[in-house]
C-alpha positions as CSV (number, residue, x, y, z in Angstrom):
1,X,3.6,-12.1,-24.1
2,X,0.9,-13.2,-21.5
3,X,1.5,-16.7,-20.2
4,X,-1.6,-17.1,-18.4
5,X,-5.3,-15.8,-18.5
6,X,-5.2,-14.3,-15.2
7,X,-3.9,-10.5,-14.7
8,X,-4.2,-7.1,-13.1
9,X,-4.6,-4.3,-15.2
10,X,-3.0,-1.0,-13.7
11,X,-4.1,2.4,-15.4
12,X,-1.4,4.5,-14.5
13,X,-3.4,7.8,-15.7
14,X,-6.1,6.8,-12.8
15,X,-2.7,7.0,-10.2
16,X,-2.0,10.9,-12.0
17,X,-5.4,11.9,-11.5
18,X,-5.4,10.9,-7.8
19,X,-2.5,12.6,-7.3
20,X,-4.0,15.9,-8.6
21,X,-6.9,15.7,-6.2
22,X,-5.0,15.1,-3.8
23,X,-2.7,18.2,-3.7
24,X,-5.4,20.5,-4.5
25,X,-6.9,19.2,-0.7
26,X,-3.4,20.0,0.7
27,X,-1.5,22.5,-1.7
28,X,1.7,21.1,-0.1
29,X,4.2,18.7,-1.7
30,X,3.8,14.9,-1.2
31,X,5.9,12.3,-0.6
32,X,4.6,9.3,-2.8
33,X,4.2,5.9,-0.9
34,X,5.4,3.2,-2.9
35,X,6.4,0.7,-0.4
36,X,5.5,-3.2,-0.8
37,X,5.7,-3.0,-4.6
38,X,3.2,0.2,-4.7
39,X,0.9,-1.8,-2.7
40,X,1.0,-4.2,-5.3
41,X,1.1,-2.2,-7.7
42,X,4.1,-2.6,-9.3
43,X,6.8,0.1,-7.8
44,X,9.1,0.7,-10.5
45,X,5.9,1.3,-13.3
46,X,4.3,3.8,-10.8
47,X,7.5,5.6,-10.1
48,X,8.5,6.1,-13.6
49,X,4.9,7.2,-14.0
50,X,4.6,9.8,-11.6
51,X,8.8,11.0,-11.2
52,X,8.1,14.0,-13.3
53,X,5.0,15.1,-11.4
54,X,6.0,18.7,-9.7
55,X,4.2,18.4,-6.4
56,X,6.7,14.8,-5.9
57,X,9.4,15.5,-3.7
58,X,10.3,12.3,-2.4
59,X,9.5,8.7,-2.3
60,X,8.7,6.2,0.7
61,X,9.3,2.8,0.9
62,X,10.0,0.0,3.5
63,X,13.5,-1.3,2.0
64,X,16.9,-0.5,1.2
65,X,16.6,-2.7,-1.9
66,X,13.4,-0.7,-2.7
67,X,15.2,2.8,-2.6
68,X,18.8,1.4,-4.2
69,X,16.3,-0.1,-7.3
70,X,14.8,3.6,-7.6
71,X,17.5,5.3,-7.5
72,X,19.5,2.7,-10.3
73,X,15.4,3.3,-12.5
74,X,17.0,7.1,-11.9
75,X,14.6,8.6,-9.7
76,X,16.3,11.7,-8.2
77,X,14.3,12.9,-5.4
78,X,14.6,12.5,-2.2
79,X,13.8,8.7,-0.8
80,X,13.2,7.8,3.1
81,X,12.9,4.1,4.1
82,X,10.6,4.6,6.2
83,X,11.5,1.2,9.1
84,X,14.8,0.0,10.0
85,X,17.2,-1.1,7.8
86,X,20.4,-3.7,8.9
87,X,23.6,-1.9,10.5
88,X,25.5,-3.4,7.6
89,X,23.5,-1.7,4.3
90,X,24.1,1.8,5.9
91,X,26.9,2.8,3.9
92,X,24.4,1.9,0.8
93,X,22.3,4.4,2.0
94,X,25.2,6.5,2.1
95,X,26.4,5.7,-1.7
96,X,22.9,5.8,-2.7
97,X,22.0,9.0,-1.2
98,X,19.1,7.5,1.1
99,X,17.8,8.9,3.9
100,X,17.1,6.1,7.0
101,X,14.3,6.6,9.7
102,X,16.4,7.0,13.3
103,X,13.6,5.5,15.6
104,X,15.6,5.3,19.1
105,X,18.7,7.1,20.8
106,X,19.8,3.2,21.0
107,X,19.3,2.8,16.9
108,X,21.0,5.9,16.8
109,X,24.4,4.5,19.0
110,X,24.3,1.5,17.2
111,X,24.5,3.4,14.1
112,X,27.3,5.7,15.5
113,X,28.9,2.6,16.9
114,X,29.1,0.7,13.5
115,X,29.6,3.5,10.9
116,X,33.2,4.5,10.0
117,X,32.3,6.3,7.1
118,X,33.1,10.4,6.5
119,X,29.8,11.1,4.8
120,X,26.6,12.1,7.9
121,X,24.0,9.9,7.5
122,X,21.0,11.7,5.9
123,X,18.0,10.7,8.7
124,X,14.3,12.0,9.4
125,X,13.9,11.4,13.1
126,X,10.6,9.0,13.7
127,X,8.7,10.3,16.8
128,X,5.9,7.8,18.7
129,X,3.1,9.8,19.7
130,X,0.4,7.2,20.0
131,X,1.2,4.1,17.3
132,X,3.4,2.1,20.2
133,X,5.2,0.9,17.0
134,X,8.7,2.9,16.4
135,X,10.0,6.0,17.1
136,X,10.8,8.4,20.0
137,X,8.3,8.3,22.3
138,X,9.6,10.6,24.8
139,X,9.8,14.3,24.1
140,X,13.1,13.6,26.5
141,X,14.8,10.8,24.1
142,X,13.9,13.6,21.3
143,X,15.2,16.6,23.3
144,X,18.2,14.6,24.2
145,X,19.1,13.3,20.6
146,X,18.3,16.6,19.3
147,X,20.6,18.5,21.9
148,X,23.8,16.1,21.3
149,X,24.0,14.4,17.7
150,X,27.2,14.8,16.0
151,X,26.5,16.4,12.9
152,X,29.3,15.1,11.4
153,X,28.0,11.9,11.8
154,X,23.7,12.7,11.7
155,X,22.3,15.0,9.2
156,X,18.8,15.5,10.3
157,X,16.9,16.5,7.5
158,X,13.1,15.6,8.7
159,X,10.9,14.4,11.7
160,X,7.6,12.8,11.3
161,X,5.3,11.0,12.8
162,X,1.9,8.5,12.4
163,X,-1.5,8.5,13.3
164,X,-3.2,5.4,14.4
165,X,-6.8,6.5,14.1
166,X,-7.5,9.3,11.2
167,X,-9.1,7.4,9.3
168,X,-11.7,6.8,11.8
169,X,-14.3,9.4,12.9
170,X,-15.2,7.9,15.7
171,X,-11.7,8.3,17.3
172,X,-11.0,11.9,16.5
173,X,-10.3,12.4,19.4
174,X,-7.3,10.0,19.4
175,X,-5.8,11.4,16.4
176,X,-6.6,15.3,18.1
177,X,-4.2,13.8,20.7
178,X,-1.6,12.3,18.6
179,X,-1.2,15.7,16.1
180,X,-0.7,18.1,19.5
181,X,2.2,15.7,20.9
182,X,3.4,15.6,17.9
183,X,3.4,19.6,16.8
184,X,4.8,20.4,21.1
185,X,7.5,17.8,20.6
186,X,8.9,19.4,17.3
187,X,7.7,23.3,18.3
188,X,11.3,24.1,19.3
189,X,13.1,22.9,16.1
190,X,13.4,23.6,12.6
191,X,13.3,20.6,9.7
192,X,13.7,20.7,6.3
193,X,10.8,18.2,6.0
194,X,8.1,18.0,8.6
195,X,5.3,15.7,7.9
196,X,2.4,13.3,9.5
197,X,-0.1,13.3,6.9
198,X,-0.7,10.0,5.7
199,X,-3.4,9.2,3.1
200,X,-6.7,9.6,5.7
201,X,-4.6,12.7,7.6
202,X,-4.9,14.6,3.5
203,X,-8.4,13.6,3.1
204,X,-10.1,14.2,6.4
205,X,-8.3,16.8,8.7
206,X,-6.5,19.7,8.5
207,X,-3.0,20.1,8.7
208,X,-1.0,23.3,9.7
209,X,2.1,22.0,11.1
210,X,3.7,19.9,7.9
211,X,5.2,20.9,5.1
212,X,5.0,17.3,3.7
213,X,2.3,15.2,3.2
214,X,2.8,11.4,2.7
215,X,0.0,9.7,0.1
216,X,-0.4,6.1,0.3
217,X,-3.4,4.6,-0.5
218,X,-5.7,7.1,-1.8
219,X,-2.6,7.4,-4.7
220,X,-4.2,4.4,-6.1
221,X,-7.4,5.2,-6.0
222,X,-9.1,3.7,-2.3
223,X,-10.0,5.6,0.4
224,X,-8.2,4.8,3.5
225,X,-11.3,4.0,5.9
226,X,-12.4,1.3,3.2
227,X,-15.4,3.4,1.8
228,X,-16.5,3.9,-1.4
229,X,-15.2,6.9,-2.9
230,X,-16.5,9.1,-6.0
231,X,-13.7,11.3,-6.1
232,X,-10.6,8.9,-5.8
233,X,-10.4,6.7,-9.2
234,X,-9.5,2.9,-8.5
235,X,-6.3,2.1,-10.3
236,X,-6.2,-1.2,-10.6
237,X,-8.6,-4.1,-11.2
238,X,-7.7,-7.7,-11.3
239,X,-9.7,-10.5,-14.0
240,X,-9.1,-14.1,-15.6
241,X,-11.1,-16.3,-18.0
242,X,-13.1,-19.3,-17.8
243,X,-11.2,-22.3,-18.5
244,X,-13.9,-24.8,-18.5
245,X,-17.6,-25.0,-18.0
246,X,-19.5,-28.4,-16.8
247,X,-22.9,-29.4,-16.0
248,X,-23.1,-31.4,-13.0
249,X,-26.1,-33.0,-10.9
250,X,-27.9,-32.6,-8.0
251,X,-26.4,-33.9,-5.3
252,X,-22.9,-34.0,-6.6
253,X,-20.3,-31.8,-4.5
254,X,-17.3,-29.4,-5.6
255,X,-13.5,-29.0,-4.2
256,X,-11.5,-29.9,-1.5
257,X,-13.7,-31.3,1.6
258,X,-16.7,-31.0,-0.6
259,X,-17.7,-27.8,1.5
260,X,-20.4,-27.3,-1.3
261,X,-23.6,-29.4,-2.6
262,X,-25.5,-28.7,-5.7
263,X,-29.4,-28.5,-5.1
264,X,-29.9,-29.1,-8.6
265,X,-28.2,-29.5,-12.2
266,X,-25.9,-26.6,-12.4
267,X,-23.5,-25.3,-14.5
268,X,-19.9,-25.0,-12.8
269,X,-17.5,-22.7,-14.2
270,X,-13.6,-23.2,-13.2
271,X,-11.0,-19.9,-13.6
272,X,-7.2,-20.0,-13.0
273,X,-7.1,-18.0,-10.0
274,X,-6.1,-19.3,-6.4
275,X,-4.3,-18.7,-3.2
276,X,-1.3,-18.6,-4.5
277,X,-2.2,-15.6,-6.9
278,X,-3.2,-13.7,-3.6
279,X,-7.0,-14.7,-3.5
280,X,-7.3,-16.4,-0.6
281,X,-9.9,-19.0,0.2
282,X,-11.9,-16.7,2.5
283,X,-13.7,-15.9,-0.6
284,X,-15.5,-18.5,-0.9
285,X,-19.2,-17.9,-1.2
286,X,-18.2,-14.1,-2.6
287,X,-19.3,-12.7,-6.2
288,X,-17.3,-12.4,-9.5
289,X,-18.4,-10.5,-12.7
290,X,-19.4,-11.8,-15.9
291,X,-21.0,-10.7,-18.8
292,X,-23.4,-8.6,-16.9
293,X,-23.7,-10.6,-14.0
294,X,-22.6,-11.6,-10.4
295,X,-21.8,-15.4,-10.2
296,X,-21.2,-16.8,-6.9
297,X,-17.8,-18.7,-5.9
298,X,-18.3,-22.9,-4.8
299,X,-16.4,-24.4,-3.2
300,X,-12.8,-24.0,-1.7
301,X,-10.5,-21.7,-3.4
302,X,-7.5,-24.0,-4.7
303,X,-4.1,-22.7,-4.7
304,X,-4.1,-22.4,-8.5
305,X,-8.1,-22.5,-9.0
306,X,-11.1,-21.8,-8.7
307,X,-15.0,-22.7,-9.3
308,X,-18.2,-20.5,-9.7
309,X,-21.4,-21.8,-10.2
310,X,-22.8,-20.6,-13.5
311,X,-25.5,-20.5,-15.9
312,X,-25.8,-21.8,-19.3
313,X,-25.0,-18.6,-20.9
314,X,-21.6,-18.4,-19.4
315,X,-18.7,-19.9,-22.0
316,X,-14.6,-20.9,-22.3
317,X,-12.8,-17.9,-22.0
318,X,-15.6,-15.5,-20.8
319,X,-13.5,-12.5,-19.0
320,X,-14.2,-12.5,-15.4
321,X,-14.1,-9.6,-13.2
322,X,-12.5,-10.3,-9.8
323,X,-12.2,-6.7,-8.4
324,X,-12.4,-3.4,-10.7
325,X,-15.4,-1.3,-12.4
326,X,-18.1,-3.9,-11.5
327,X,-16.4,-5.1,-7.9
328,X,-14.6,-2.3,-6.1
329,X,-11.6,-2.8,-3.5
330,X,-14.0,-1.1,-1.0
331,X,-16.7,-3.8,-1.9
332,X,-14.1,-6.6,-1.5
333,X,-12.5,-5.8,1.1
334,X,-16.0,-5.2,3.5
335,X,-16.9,-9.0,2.4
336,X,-14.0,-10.3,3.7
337,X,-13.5,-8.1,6.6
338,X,-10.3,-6.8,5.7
339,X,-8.4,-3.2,4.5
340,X,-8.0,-2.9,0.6
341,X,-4.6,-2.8,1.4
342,X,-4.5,-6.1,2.3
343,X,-5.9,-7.9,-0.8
344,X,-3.5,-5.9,-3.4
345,X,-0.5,-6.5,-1.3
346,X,-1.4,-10.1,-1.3
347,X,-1.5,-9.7,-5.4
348,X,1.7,-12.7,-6.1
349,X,4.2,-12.1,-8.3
350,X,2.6,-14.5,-11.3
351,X,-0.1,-12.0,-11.5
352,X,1.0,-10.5,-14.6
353,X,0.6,-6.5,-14.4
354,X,0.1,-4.5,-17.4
355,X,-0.1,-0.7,-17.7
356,X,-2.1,1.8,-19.0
């Protein structure tokens, strides 16, 4: 049952096809990024989606509750929580058979301080090359851990890394910088996993050092650098419906602070859509979709509403196109000077998802 007239639409068969296209850039397997519900996506529908796909090896995400969910949804690959999880839920990682990301010989005493178990903690080893977020950033702190863990207590299946700048041309340099560190760093060792492409690392650079590649974004459809792409398919798009159409006067104003003045009679359209759905008030003055036609936004975005200015052939319940075949991410996302990323991770919980 649908208890209100504004949802997302999520064509899962778009999310297969990306997939596809993507190995055939790479021809290695991928880990599938599914971390902040599948970008908003909905992590549990793509996973069961894409679990039987042979080039899948293992998941990503950014929680413990994420990986315990998947693995209770019976997702048997591997999964790697890819930030640092509390001291306490590592047994869960343990029962759950989870690998953690070991980002600092001090993460990795605390662990060894704080675990009592029998079982080695299943780890991929995090090295900084250039992010300055976590991980190793010394090839000595590597060496070092690498030369004295206790296997009994550290079983280190992978070691990976990530790129600040490869999705941006203009920096290649950077990124040149960053893969070099990291492919001296891990020259002396051997992993079972070995990987540092992320979404823009598969689609614009070569890679002869991983075995793994990690696909994020471009999964679902948007290129990482924000562009239009022809050879990614969007996955999701995002609508509601008119709930009332007025015609006002010239002169009167709309919304909070009355941030908008009518030049003339105009029709004014309102949708259930606000800030609390994700669309934040910065898109004021944007476009929506409608019957053939971009309408413009008036007005402040409400937390529950919104209003577009009209015309008179515009009626109640009129399907209105927020982002999707008409509006793309890309599109979006250049108007309000953000990353797609952004505004479907925003995407609240009472957006109702369906699947295709």
């Amino acid at each position: 049952m649908q208890y209100r007239e504004t949802y997302a639409i999520v064509d899962l068969e778009k999310i297969k096809y990306n997939l596809d296209v993507l190995y055939k850039k790479t021809q290695k397997p991928m880990m599938a990024i599914i971390k902040a519900n599948a970008y908003g996506h909905g992590y549990q529908q793509v996973a069961h989606a894409i679990k039987d796909n042979p080039h899948i090896s293992m998941f990503g995400v950014a929680t413990i509750k994420e990986a315990i969910d998947l693995r209770k949804q019976g997702i048997k690959q591997d999964i790697l929580v890819l930030g640092a999880i509390p001291l306490e839920d590592i047994q869960l990682a343990i029962d759950y058979h989870i690998s953690l990301t070991l980002f600092s010989l001090e993460y990795a005493k605390e662990i060894e301080d704080h675990y009592r178990g029998t079982t080695p903690v299943q780890v991929h080893i995090k090295l900084d090359t250039g992010m300055n977020r976590i991980g190793m950033k010394s090839e000595e702190e590597f060496n070092s851990f690498m030369e004295s863990y206790n296997p009994h207590l550290f079983q280190v299946d992978g070691v990976f890394t990530h790129f600040a700048t490869a999705d941006d041309e203009s920096q290649d340099d950077t990124f040149t910088k960053q893969y070099e560190q990291f492919r001296l760093m891990i020259d002396s060792y051997t992993f079972k996993y070995v990987h540092c492409q992320n979404s823009a690392g598969m689609m614009y650079h070569e890679d002869k050092v991983c075995n793994l590649s990690r696909v994020g974004i471009a999964m679902y459809g948007v290129d990482p650098a924000g562009q239009e792409c022809e050879e990614l398919k969007q996955a999701m798009s995002l609508y509601t419906k008119v709930a009332m159409v007025k015609r006002i006067k010239a002169g009167e104003k709309i919304g909070y602070g009355h941030t908008y003045q009518a030049s003339q009679d105009e029709y004014i359209a309102t949708v259930p859509i606000g800030y609390a759905d994700g669309f934040i008030r910065a898109n004021q003055g944007r476009h929506v979709f409608i019957r053939g036609s971009y309408y413009p936004i008036v007005g402040r975005v409400c937390m529950d509403q919104m209003m577009i200015r009209v015309d008179e052939t515009i009626k109640t319940h009129d399907l209105v196109e927020i982002f999707g075949e008409n509006i793309s991410l890309a599109t979006m996302a250049r108007e309000l000077n953000t990353i797609p990323y952004e505004i479907t991770c925003l995407l609240s919980e009472r957006v109702e998802r369906f699947y295709k």
